[in-house]
Residue, then its C-alpha position, 0 to 999 in steps of 0.5 A: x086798133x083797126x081790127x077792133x075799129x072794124x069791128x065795132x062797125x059791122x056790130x053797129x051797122x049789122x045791129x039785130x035790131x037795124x037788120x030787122x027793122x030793114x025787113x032781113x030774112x036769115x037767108x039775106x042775112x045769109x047772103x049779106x055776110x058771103x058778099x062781105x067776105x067775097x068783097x073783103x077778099x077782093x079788096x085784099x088782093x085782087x090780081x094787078x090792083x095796088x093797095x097804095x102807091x108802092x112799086x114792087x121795083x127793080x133796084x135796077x131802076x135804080x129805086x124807081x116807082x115804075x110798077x105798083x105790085x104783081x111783079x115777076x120773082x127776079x125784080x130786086x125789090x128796096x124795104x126795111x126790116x126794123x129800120x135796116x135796109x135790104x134789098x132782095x129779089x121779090x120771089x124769094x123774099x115771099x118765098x122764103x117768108x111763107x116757108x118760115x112764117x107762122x102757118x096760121x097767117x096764110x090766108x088761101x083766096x081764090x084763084x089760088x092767092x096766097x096773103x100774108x099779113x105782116x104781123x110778126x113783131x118787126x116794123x117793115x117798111x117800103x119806098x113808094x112814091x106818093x102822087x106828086x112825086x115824093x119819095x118816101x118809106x111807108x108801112x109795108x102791111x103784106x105780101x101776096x104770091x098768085x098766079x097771072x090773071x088778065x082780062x084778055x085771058x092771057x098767062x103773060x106779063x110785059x116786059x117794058x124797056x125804057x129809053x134809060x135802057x131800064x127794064x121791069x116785067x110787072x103784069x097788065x092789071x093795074x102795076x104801072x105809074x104814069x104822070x097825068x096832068x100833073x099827078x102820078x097815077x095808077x096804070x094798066x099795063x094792057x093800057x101802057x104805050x110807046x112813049x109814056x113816062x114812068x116815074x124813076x126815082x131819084x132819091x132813096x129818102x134815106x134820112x127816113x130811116x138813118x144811117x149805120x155807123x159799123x160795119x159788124x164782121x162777125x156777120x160776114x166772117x163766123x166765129x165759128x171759122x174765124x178767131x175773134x179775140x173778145x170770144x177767146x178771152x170769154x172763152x179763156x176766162x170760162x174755163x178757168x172757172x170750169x177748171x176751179x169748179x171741175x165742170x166737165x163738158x163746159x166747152x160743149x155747153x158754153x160753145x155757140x151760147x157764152x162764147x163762139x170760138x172756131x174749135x169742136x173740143x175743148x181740148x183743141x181750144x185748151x191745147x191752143x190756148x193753154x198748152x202753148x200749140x198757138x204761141x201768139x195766143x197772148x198777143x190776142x186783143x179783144x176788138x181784133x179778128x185772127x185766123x185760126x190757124x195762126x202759129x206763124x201769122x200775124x194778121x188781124x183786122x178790126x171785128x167793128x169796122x167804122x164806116x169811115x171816108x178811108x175805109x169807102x175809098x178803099x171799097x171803091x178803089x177794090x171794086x174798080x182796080x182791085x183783084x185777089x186770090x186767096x191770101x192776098x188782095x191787089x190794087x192796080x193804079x199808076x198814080x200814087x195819090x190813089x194808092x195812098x190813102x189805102x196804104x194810111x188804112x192798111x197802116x192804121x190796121x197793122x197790115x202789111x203791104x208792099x207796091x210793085x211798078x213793073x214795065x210791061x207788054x201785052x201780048x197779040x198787041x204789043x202795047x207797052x206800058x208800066x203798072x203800079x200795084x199795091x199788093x196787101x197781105x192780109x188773108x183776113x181783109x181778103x177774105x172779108x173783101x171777097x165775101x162781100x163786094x164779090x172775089x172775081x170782076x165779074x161778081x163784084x157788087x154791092x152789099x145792101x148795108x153800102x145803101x145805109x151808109x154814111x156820105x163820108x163812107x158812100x162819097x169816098x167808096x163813089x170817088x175810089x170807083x169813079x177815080x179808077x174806072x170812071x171817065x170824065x168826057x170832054x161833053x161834060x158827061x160822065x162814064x163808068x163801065x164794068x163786066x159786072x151787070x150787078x155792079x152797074x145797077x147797083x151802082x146807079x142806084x147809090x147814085x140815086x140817092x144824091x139825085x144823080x140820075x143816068x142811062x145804062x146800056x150794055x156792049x160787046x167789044x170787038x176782039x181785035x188784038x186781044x185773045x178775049x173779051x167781055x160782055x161790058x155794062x155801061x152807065x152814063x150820066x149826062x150833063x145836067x146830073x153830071x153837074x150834080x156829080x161834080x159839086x157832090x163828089x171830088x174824085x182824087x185823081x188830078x186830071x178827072x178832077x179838073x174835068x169835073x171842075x169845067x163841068x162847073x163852069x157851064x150851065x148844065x140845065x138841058x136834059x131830054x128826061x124831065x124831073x118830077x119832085x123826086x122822081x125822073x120821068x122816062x119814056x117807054x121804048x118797047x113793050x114785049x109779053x113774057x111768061x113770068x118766071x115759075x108762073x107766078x107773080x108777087x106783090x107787096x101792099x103798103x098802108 
């Protein structure tokens, strides 16, 4: 509709009849039409000038609105496909969608720009903030890769840190959001200073695009690997019929179109499944997930997992005490009302687990203590865990469905992370640390969307006693947004709760960052030149 509306303005307006009564030669009809297209072209893409109020943002922010677009290839940017969220690294989103988009959408500019038009059937959509501070998901219409171009004739962008301890490497056109008299406002970067606030979201509008209910396994853990019993009674019931009708290469036809089950041959499936080599094969439930090689092994998972206040906790109780190899998953906390609500899961599922208490003393410090683990055997959930929220401390995370979720599922996940590896302070803040930078900052973006805002720093402990350490991340919620914590999220751990209570107690209505509407207002502590990664830059347009 606004191709066509644009069209038939430039048939009116560049009438024969209004060209010749204004006295044009062919040579100025000529020239008219070159500006209009050099013109178009510029409001297209012109290097560091936004097309609506969008950042092409670091979810590290968390969700903030810091810069508008020209942002460098790493910055973790949040849309939505077909009203699913995720969250990929900006280059090589664009990257991966000029390689697979249809070639006739590219359009080539000068100055070596590529845009391409979103027009492929899928509604994509981006979180932006409007001028009064508003969150919300609009439209995203293109997106666009270029080289660095600045006035002052420079290749770099800035690297700006702010007092948060947040960072976004955006060019020194027109990618940055200032607050000015009461009104955010585009900025350029070459004009950015010490001390000026930049608009951090502090909510992700996700009501605007709703929640997700399941969890789909079969999208983490392939069929082609793994045996989902749905697909092996499609597959049972197919060659049945081949075996009636005497159709030969049913398994090489059906495999991956009918039915996906982890076999090559038919043979193999047949042998499993008919010839008695797999002797549990009848106790296979459609609904359910098996190892393939299940002989001796009784495990199974659900293939739909419901996002459920049980199953968050268990997420979070993973991510902050949990530890695994292979086969089996561990959880190590001394108080028992942690690891309860797991093990009513596990039971729930048929999984099967054991708890350990052992005294113990750690080497080079002879510190004594006790530890409590809850050893689940399962090679399945293992491996779904492992996959998903990362199989080493240092890899853990969060998918980008966690963000869609529902509160039951998101509160609970925030309350097992928090009640494991959280600390309530006596100052009425509270902390959390982790040697998974990724974690952290996801982390804080989740919190985000209950509006609970804090600061991240990061640290190296002394080795003192210990034969090793790590890198540790650390974020801090302060007083004001503390309280906010304690009447959104109870933590399951007695004494952490009671802390959270006192919180309550006090008016926390202090805070040296300032909030706007839905965003939080954070001041710029230092501002570095860069060379972007690759040489180029990456923009998303929004309507």
């Amino acid at each position: 509709q606004r191709q066509m509306c644009i069209r038939d303005r430039i048939r009116y307006h560049l009438a024969p009849s209004r060209l010749i009564s204004c006295g044009y030669s062919q040579a100025a009809l000529d020239m008219l039409s070159e500006q209009i297209v050099l013109k178009h072209w510029a409001a297209w893409v012109e290097p560091g000038q936004p097309v609506g109020v969008i950042a092409a943002q670091s979810i590290g922010e968390p969700a903030t609105q810091m810069t508008l677009n020209s942002v460098d290839w790493d910055t973790e940017i949040m849309i939505a496909k077909d009203g699913k969220f995720f969250a990929p690294k900006i280059g090589e989103f664009i990257d991966n969608y000029i390689q697979t988009c249809d070639r006739t959408k590219i359009q080539h500019l000068p100055n070596d720009q590529l845009y391409i038009p979103l027009e492929d059937g899928h509604e994509w959509s981006a979180v932006s903030t409007d001028e009064n501070g508003r969150m919300m998901w609009t439209k995203l219409e293109a997106i666009t890769k270029h080289p660095v171009v600045n006035e002052d004739g420079t290749d770099t962008i800035l690297e700006v840190t702010t007092e948060s301890g947040r960072v976004v490497r955006a060019t020194k056109g027109k990618s940055f959001l200032t607050l000015r008299d009461g009104k955010i406002i585009q900025l350029n970067g070459s004009d950015l200073q010490i001390g000026d606030e930049l608009p951090v979201a502090n909510t992700l509008a996700i009501h605007q695009l709703g929640t997700i209910k399941t969890l789909d396994v079969s999208t983490i853990l392939s069929p082609m690997e793994y045996l989902y019993g749905t697909e092996a009674q499609k597959a049972l019931q197919a060659m049945k019929t081949a075996d009636t009708t005497g159709q030969r290469h049913w398994f090489s036809e059906a495999n991956g179109r009918d039915f996906m089950v982890p076999y090559s041959r038919s043979d193999a499936f047949r042998d499993a499944f008919a010839n008695g080599k797999n002797t549990r094969a009848e106790t296979f439930l459609p609904g359910f997930v098996y190892p393939k090689s299940t002989r001796s092994c009784s495990s199974q998972i659900p293939s739909t997992i419901e996002l459920t206040k049980e199953f968050g906790f268990f997420v979070g109780a993973y991510l902050s005490e949990g530890s695994s190899s292979t086969t089996q998953i561990q959880i190590t906390n001394n108080e028992d009302v942690f690891l309860a609500p797991i093990r009513t899961l596990l039971d729930s599922w048929s999984i099967g687990h054991h708890t350990t208490s052992v005294g113990k003393v750690i080497e080079n410090t002879g510190i004594k203590g006790r530890t409590t683990s809850l050893i689940i055997h399962s090679t399945l959930l293992t491996a779904l865990m492992r996959k998903t929220f990362g199989h080493i401390s240092y890899k853990k995370t969060l998918p980008d469905w966690v963000y869609q979720a529902p509160d039951e599922f998101v509160l609970a996940l925030l309350d097992g992370y928090y009640s494991g590896d959280g600390s309530v302070a006596l100052d009425g803040s509270i902390t959390c640390s982790s040697v998974s930078e990724a974690l952290v900052i996801r982390l804080s973006a989740l919190l985000a969307r209950y509006s609970i805002f804090g600061t991240m720093s990061s640290y190296m402990p002394k080795l003192g006693k210990f034969k090793s350490v790590s890198q540790q991340y650390a974020y801090r919620i302060p007083q004001m947004y503390a309280a906010i914590f304690a009447k959104t999220i109870g933590l399951t751990i007695v004494k952490k709760q009671e802390r959270l209570n006192k919180i309550l107690e006090k008016s926390h209505t202090i805070c040296k960052y300032k909030t706007f509407n839905d965003v939080v207002l954070d001041k710029v502590k230092t501002i570095v030149p860069i060379h972007p990664k690759g040489g180029k830059v990456y923009d998303v347009t929004v309507e």
